[in-house]
N, C-alpha and C positions, 0 to 999 in steps of 0.2 A: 685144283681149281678153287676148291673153297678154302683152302690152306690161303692162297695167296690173295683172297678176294679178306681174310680174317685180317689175313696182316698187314695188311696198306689201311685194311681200316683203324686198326690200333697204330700204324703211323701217324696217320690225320690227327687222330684223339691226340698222341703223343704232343703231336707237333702244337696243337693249341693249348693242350694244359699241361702238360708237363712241365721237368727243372727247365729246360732247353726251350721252351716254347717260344711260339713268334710274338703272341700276345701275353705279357704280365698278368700276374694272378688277380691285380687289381683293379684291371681295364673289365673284369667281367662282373665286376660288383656292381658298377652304374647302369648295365641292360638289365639286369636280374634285380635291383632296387626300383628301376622303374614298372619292370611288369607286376610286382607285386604292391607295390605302391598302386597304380592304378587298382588292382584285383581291391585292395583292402581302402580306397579312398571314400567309398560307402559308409566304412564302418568308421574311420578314425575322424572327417567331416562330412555328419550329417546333413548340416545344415544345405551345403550343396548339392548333396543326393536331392533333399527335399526340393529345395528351388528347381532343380532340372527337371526333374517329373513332375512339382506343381504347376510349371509353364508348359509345361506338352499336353498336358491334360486342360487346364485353361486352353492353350491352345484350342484344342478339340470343341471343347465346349464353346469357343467363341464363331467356330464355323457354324457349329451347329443353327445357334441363334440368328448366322446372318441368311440361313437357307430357311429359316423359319421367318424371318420376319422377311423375305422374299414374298414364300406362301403368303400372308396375311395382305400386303399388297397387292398377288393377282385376284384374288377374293373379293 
């Protein structure tokens, strides 16, 4: 049972990376360059990093002001 549950799964593996594979060795470069491209887009442009969490926090802060300057009007 676990004989044959080993070896259909090193088919699968086979079948997708292997010499004989359904997908080319270099159709796996572009999923695997994106996920780590995103992982490391922090580090390579900051500038972006910064703008996106300087506007979500602006964000935050601009709520804040408009539930403050609410209060001040029921006052």
């Amino acid at each position: 049972m676990m004989d044959t549950a080993v070896e259909v799964s090193y088919g699968v593996v086979d079948m997708l990376t292997g010499p004989d594979s359904l997908v080319p060795w270099w159709a796996w470069l572009a999923p695997l360059a994106m996920v780590f491209l995103k992982l490391l887009s922090p580090v390579l442009v900051p500038e972006v990093a910064e703008s996106r969490w300087g506007s979500e926090k602006s964000g935050k802060k601009g709520k804040k002001g408009k539930k403050a300057a609410k209060v001040k009007k029921k006052k």
